[in-house]
C-alpha positions as a printed Julia matrix, in Angstrom:
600×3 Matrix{Float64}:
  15.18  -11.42   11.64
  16.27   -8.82   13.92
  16.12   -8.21   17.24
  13.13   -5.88   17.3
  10.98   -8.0    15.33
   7.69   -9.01   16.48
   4.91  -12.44   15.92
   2.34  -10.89   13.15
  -0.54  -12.92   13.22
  -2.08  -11.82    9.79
  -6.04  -13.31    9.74
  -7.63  -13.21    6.42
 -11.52  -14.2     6.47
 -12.46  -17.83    5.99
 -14.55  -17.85    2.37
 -17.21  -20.23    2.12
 -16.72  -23.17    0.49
 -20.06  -23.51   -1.91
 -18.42  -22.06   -4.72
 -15.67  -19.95   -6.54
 -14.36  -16.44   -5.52
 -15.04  -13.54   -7.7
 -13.1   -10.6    -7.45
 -15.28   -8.5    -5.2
 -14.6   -11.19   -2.79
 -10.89  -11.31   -2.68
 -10.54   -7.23   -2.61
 -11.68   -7.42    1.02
 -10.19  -10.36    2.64
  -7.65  -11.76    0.89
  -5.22   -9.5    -1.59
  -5.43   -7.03    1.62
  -4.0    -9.27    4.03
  -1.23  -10.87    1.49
  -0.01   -7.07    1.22
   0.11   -6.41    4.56
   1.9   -10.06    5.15
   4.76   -9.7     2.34
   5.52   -5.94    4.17
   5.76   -7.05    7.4
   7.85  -10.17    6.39
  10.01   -7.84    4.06
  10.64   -5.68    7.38
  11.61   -8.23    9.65
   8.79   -9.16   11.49
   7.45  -13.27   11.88
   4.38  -13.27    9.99
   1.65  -16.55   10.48
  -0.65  -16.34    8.14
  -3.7   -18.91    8.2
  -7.27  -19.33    6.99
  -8.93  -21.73    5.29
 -11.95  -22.96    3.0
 -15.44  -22.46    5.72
 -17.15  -25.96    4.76
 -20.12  -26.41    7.47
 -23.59  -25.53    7.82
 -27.31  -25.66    5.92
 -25.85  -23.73    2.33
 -22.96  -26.16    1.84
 -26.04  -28.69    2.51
 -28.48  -27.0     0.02
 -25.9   -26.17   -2.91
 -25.02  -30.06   -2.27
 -29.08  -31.16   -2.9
 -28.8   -28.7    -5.94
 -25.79  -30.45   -7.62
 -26.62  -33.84   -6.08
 -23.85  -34.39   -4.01
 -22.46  -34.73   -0.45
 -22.15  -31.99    1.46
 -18.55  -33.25    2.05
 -18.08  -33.62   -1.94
 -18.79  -30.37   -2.37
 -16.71  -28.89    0.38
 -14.06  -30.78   -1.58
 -14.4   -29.55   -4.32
 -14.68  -26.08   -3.63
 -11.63  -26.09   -1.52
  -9.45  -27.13   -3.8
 -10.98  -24.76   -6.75
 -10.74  -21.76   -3.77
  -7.65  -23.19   -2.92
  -6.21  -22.9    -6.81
  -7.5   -19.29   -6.77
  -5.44  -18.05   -3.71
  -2.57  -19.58   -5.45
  -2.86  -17.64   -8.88
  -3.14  -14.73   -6.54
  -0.32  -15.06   -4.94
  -1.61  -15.23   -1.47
   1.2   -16.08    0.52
  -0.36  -18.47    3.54
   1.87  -20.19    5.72
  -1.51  -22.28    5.96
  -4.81  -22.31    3.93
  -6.71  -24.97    5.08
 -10.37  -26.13    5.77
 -12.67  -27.04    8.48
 -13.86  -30.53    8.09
 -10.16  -31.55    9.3
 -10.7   -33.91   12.69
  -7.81  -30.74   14.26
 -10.29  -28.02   13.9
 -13.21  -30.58   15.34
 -10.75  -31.2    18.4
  -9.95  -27.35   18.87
 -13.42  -25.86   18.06
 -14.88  -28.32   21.0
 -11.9   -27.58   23.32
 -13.41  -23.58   23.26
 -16.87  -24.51   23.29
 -15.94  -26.32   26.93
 -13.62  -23.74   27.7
 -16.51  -21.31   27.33
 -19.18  -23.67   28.75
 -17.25  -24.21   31.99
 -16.74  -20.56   32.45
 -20.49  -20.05   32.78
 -20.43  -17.83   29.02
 -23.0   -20.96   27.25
 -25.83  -22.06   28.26
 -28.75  -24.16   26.86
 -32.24  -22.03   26.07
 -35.56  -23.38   24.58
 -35.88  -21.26   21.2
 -37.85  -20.75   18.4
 -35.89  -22.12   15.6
 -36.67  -21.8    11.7
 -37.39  -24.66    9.67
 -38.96  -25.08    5.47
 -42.0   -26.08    5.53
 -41.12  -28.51    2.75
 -37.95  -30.2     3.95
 -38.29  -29.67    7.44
 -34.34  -28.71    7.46
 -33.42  -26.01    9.53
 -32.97  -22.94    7.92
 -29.94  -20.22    8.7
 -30.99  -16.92    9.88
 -28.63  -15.54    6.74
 -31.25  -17.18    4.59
 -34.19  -15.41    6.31
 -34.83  -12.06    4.81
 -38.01   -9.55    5.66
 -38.38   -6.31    7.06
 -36.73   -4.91    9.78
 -38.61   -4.45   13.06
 -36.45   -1.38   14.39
 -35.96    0.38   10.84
 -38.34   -1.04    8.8
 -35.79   -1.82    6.31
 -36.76   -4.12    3.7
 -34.06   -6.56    3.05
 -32.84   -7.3     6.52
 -31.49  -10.56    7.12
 -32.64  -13.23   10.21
 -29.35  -12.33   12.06
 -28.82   -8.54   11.19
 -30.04   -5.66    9.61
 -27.43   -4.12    7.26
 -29.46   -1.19    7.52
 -29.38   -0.26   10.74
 -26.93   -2.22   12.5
 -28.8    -4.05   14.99
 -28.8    -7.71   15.34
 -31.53  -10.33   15.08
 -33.32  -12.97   15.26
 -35.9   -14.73   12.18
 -39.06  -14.59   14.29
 -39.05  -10.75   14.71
 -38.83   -9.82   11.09
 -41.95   -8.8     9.3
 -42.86  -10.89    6.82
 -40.24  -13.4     6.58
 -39.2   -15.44    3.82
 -36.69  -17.87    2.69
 -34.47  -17.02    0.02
 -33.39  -20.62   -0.92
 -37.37  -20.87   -2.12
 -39.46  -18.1    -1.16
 -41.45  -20.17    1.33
 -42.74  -18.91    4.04
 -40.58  -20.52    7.38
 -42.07  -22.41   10.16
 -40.74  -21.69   13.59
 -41.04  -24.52   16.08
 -39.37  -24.96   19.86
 -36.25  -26.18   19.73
 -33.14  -26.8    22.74
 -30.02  -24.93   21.9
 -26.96  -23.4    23.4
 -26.2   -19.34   23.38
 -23.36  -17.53   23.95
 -23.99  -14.98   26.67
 -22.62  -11.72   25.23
 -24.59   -9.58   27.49
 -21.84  -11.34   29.85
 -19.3    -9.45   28.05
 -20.51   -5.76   27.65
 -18.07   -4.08   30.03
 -15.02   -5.88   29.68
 -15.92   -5.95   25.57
 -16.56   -1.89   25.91
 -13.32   -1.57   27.33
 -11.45   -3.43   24.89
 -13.77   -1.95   22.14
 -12.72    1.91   23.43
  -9.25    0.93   23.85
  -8.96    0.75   20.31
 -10.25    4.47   19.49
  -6.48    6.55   19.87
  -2.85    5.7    19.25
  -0.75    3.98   16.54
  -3.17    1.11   16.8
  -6.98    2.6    16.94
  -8.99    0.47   14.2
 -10.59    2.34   11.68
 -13.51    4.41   11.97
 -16.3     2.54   10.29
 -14.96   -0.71   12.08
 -14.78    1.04   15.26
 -18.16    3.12   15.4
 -20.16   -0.6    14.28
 -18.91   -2.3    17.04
 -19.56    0.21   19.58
 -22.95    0.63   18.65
 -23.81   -3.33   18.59
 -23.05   -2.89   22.59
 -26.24   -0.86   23.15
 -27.97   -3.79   23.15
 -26.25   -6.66   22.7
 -28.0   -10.07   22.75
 -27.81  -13.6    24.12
 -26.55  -15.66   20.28
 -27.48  -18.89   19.21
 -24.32  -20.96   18.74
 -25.94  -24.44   17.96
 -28.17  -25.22   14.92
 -30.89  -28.42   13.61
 -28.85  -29.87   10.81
 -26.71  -32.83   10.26
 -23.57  -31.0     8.99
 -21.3   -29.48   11.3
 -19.06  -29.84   14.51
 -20.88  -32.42   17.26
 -21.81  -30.51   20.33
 -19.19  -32.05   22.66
 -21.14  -32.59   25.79
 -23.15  -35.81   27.32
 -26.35  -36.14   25.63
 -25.68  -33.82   22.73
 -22.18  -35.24   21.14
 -23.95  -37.97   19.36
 -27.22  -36.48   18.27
 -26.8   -36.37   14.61
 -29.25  -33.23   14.07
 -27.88  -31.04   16.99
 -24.96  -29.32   15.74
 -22.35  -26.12   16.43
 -23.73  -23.42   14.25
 -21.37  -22.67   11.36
 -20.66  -19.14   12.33
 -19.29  -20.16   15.54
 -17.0   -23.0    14.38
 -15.46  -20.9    11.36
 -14.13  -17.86   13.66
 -12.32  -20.68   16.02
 -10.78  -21.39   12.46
  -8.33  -18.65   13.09
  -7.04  -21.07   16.02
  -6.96  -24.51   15.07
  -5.44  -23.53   11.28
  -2.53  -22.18   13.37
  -2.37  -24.83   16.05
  -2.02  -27.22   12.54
   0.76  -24.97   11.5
   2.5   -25.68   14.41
   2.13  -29.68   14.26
   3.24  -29.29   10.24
   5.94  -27.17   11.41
   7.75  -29.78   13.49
   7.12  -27.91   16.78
   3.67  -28.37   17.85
   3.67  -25.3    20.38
   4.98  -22.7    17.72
   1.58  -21.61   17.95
   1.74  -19.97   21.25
   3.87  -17.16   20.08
   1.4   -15.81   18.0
  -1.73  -15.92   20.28
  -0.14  -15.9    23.78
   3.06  -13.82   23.79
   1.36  -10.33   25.09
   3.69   -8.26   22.68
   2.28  -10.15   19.57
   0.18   -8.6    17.07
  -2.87   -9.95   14.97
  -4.97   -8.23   12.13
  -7.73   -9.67   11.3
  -9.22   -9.11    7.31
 -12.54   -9.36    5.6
 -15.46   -7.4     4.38
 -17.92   -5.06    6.37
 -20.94   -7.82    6.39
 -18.42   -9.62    8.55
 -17.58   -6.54   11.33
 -20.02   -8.39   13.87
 -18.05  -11.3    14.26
 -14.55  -10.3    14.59
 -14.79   -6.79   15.96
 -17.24   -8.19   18.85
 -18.22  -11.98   18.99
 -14.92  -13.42   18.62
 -12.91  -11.03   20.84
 -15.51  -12.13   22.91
 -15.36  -15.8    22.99
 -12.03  -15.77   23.22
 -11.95  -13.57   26.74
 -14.39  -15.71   28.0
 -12.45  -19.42   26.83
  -9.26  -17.01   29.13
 -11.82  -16.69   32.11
 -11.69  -12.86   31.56
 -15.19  -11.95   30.63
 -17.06   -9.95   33.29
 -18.23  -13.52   35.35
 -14.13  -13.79   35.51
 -13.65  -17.91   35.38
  -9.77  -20.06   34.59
  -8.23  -20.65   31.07
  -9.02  -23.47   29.27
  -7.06  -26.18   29.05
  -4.73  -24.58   25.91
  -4.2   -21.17   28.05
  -5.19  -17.66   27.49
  -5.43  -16.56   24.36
  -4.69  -13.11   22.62
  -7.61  -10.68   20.93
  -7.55   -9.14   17.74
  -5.16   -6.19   17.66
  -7.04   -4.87   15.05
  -9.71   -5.91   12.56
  -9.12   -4.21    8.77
 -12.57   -4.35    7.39
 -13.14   -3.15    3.95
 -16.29   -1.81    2.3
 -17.57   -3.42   -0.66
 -16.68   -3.05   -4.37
 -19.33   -3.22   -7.01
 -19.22   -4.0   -10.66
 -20.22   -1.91  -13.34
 -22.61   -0.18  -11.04
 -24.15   -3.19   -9.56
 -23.74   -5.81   -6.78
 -21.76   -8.4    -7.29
 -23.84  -11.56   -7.84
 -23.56  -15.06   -8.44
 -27.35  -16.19   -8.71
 -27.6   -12.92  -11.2
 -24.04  -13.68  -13.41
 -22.53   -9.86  -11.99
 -19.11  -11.31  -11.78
 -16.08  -12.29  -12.83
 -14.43  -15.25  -11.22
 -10.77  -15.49  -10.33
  -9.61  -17.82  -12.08
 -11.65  -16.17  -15.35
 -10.01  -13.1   -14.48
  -6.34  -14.48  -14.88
  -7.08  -16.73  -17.96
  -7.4   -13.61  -19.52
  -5.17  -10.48  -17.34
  -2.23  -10.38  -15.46
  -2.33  -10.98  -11.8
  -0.32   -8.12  -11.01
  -2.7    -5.84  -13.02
  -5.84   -7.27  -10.62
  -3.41   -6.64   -7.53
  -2.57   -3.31   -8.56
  -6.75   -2.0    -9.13
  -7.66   -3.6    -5.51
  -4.63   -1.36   -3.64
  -5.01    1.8    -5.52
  -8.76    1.94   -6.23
 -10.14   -0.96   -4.16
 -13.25   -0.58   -1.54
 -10.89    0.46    1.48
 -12.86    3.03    2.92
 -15.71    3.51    0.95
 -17.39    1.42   -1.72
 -16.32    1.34   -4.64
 -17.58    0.25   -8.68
 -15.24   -1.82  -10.6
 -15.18   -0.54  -13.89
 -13.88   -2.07  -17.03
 -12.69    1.2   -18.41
 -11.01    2.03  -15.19
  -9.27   -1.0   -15.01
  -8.2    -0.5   -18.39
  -7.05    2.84  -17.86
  -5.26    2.27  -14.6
  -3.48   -0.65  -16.68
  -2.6     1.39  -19.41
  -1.74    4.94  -17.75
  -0.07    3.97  -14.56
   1.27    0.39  -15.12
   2.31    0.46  -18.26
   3.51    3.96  -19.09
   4.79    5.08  -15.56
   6.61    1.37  -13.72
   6.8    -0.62  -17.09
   8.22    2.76  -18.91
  10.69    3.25  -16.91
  11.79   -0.24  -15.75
  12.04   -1.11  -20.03
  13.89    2.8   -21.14
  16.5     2.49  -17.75
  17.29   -1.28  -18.37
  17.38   -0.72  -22.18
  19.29    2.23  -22.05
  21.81    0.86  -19.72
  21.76   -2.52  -21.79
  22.31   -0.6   -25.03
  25.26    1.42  -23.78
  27.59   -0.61  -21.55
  25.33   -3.73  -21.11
  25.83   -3.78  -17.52
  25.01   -1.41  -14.59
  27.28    1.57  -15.42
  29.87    2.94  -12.35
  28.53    6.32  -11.36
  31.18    9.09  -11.89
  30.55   12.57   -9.99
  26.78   13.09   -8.99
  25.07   15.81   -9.35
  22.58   17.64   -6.99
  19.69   16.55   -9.32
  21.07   12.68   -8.9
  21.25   13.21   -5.33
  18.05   14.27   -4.7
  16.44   11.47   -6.75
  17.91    9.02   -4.68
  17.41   10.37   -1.49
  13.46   11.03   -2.68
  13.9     6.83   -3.52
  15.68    6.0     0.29
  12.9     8.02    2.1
   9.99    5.95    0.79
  10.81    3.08    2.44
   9.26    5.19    5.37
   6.65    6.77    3.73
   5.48    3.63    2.22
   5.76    1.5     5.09
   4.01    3.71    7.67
   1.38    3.28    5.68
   1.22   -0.36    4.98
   1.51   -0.84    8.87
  -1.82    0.89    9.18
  -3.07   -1.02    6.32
  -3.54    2.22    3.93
  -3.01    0.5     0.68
  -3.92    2.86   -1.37
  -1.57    6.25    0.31
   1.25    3.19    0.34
   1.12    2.18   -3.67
   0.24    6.11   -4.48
   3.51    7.01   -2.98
   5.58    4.24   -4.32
   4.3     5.72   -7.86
   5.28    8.86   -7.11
   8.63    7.56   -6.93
   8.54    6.0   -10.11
   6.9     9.28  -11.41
   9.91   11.51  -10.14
  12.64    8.89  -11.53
  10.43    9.4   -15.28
  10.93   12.96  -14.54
  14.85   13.28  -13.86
  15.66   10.99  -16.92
  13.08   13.11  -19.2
  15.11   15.96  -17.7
  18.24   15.14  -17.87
  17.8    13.25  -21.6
  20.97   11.12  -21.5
  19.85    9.85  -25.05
  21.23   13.73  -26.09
  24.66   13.05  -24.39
  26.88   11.3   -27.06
  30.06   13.43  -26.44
  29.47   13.06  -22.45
  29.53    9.22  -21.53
  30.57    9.66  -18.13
  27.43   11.82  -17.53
  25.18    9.25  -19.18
  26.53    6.52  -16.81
  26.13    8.29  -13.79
  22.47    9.17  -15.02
  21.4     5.49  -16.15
  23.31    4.16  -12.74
  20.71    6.45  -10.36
  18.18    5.37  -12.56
  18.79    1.98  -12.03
  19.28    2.24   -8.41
  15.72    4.29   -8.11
  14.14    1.21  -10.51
  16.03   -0.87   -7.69
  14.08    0.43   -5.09
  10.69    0.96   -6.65
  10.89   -3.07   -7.15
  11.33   -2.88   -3.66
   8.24   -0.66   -2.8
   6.23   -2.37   -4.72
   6.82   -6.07   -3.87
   4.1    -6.59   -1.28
   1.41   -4.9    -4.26
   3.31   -6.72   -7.58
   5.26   -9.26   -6.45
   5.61  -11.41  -10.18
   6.38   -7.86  -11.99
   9.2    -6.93   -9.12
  10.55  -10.81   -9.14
  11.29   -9.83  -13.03
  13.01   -6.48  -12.22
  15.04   -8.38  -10.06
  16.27  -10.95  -12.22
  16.92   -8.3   -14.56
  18.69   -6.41  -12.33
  21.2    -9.78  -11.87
  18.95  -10.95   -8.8
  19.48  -14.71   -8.52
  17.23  -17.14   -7.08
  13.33  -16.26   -5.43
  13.09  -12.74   -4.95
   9.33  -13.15   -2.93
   7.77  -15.59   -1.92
   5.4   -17.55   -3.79
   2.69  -20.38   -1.97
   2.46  -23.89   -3.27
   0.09  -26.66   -3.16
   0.06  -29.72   -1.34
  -1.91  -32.48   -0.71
  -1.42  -33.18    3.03
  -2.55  -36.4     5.34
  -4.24  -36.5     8.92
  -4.27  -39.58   11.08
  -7.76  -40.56   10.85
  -9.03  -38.72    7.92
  -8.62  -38.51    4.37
  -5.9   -36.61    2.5
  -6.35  -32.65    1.27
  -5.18  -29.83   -0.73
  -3.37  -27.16    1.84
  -1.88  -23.69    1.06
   1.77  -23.05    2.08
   4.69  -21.7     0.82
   8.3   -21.07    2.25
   8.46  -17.01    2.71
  11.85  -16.49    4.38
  13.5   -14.92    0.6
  15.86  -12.32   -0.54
  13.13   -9.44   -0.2
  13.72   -6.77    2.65
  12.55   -3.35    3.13
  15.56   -0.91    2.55
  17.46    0.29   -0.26
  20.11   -1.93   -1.34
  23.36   -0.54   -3.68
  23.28   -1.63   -7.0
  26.58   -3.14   -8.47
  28.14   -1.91  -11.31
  29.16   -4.17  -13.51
  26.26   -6.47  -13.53
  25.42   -8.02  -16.64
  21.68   -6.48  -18.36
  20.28   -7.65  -21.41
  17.54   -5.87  -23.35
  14.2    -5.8   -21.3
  10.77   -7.34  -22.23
   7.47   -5.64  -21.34
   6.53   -5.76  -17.91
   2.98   -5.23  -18.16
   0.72   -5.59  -21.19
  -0.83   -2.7   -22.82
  -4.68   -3.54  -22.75
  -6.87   -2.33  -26.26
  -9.63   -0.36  -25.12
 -11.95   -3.35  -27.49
 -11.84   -5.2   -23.56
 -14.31   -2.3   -22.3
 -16.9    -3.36  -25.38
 -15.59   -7.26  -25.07
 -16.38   -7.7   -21.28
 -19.23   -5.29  -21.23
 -20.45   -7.78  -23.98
 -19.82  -10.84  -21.8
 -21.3    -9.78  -18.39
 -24.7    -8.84  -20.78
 -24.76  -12.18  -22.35
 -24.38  -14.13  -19.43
């Protein structure tokens, strides 16, 4: 690592653990973030990368009724099935773990006090939501009616997509419950609120600090959470239910139907999965570098339904646990902590013209998704034509296309004609004799997008960074369509110094495109003569902690051959005939999974 490098505290959004991910999930918070982590590792920098499965609160409870389980069954089982889909993705974690683990109870309560002793909680008699017909509490996410201040119909018991504005169940018109279409009761209930109103001028200048300069967020981000400070609200952080983190204070810690709302508990997540990091790693304050060393970085990923928590509540709690809210107070006991240096929020990608939707069977599940496609094809689609900036439809034909056109006949084309040429002819990386200015040129136009490419994967512009790494690949296709070594029997020296800048460009392309394909550029580089792991891959494991019960963890071991630059190829290296890269898709999958979406 050199000398310059810097703590990268990459934060990818905690998905909820009451059932599997479909794609329109993992194009926000999690294929994002694993792009963004392999660059930054590639160029030097120590990346901690953490999440986890988010197990607490009423859903978890009322999928667990549904299928006639535990709520703690089901978390486990839809951890480890979550956990199994990160993996086929390739999501390179240093830790994926969950948040029923007795280390994120200790370190979610350790906040809450921090925060409580600072004067930012404090109890409140409230009007909370219960079903007529259970009597369990119900979320405000499962309240929907019509917006007060808009009058949009659809707005959920905590926020109005519509509009912007936050909350709360009783002031909706015409509420319902979408677990049963009941009508909800709202009785008087104790609970504790954090006081954001506590945090509007030290959150506004954090919040405007971030609107200029290498690091200003991006616009929709940054415009959302400015305009939730016009009139920011008191928010419920403790719920009615039986599942969740025990209020750690006298008189609350062992009521069993007073717990820390679910909302609160997960964004502390980002904390406690790195302070268990640190105690797996063998050096239980390796954590500190990440979230206390002021020159640190952290980027935090998800979708735009979750902008109000990490762009505002959870920069918030986190001044106030560091006593540096606008009542001022003392770290807690753990120290002051860093905020977000930037929250990458994407919009959200549709399929086939609709909403994704479990309940409704618009989706495609991971794991369905790579029974039957390459990973690196589903990697590929989310960079280049993912919902980064805008939203975006998922299309079979596009994904098809984008496969076939730009996969296939640009990277795979000429990754299989250099290597096979090369193979064919000398079956090893020719020497170069004299280059030309047209070689030249290539391989300067290869050396220069290292910059290009990684300027824009610092600012988390995934689709400008894979765009120019196929240009590259375009321009190599070009020169050896140009200069047609096939044609130049009588002029072998000529054809080895064209195949050896070929090879070099296909060298560096694998490069470019690691943090976007990294199974299709481990294969270049084995074919190349690359021995060993070219980039990282995570593993499963089934951990133990003292006290609990054993579970299934993300990690992996990310310190490889990869690095950003341009490394010389060596002549002489053996090459044998190439396989395919990528597999050519027949345009019957349009009609096939068009077919399957209908039936189901």
């Amino acid at each position: 690592m050199s000398s310059s490098s810097r703590h990268i505290l990459t934060a990818p959004a905690w998905p909820y653990a009451n059932g599997p991910r479909h794609i329109g999930h993992v194009s926000g918070f999690a294929l994002p973030a694993d792009m963004f982590s392999r660059y930054q590792r590639m160029a030097g920098n120590k990346v901690l990368m953490v999440s986890g499965t988010d197990e607490h609160g009423t859903p978890i409870q009322v999928q667990a009724d549904k299928e006639g389980l535990t709520a703690r069954e089901l978390a486990d089982r839809y951890n480890r099935v979550i956990a199994e889909d990160l993996h086929g993705l390739g999501m390179t974690y240093d830790l994926f773990t969950r948040t029923t683990t007795l280390n994120h109870y200790a370190i979610v309560q350790e906040v809450f006090k921090g925060l409580y002793d600072n004067g930012y909680i404090f109890p409140t008699k409230t009007m909370g939501a219960i079903s007529p017909s259970t009597g369990r509490t119900l979320p405000d996410r499962y309240i929907e009616g019509t917006c007060p201040i808009c009058g949009y119909d659809g707005a959920r018991g905590d926020q109005c997509d519509n509009c912007g504005n936050q909350l709360d169940p009783i002031d909706l018109i015409n509420p319902v419950s979408r677990i049963n279409g009941e009508t909800p009761k709202f009785v008087e209930t104790e609970h504790f609120m954090l006081d954001l109103p506590a945090f509007t001028e030290v959150l506004g200048r954090y919040l405007r600090g971030k609107q200029n300069g290498a690091l200003a967020w991006r616009p929709n981000v940054l415009k959302f959470a400015l305009n939730l400070l016009d009139d920011i609200q008191p928010r419920a952080i403790s719920r009615d239910l039986d599942w969740g983190v025990p209020i750690p204070l006298d008189g609350w810690r062992d009521n069993p139907a007073k717990k820390l709302y679910v909302w609160f508990d997960a964004v502390v997540g980002y904390f406690s999965a790195s302070v268990e990091w640190a105690r797996r790693s063998g050096d239980p304050e390796a954590w500190r570098a990440w979230w206390q060393d002021p020159d640190a970085l952290s980027y935090y990923f998800m979708g735009k339904d979750n902008i109000v928590f990490h762009a505002e509540i959870w920069p918030a709690m986190l001044l106030g646990y560091s006593g540096r809210g606008d009542k001022g107070g003392k770290p807690g006991s753990m120290g002051a902590l860093n905020t977000p240096t930037e929250v990458v929020s994407s919009e959200f990608l549709t399929m086939e013209g609709r909403k994704f939707s479990s309940s409704r069977n618009v989706v495609i599940y991971v794991k369905d998704f790579l029974e039957r496609y390459d990973v690196d094809a589903l990697r590929y689609y989310v960079a280049v034509a993912g919902p980064e900036n805008n939203d975006t439809d998922f299309t079979w034909s596009e994904f098809v296309r984008r496969n076939n056109d730009e996969l296939v006949a640009a990277w795979g084309n000429l990754v299989n004609r250099s290597v096979n040429m090369a193979a064919k002819n000398f079956g090893a990386i020719p020497e170069p004799g004299d280059l030309t200015d047209a070689d030249r040129a290539l391989m300067e136009r290869s050396r220069s997008g290292f910059a290009a490419v990684g300027a824009e994967l610092e600012r988390s512009r995934f689709k400008n960074a894979i765009t120019e790494a196929l240009d590259v690949v375009r321009d190599a296709n070009r020169y050896l369509s140009d200069q047609a070594p096939w044609k130049l029997k009588d002029d072998p020296a000529r054809v080895q110094s064209i195949l050896h800048t070929a090879l070099q460009v296909v060298d560096d392309a694998k490069t470019l495109l690691t943090p976007f394909l990294p199974n299709s550029s481990q294969k270049v580089y084995e074919l190349l003569g690359g021995e060993g792991v070219w980039s990282g891959m995570p593993r499963l494991e089934t951990v133990s902690e003292e006290g609990g019960p054993d579970y299934t963890v993300l990690t992996g071991d990310y310190d490889t051959a990869a690095r950003w630059e341009s490394t010389p190829i060596k002549p002489g290296v053996p090459l044998a005939k190439p396989t395919p890269l990528f597999k050519k898709l027949d345009t019957s999958v349009v009609d096939e999974e068009l077919a399957r979406l209908e039936a189901e």
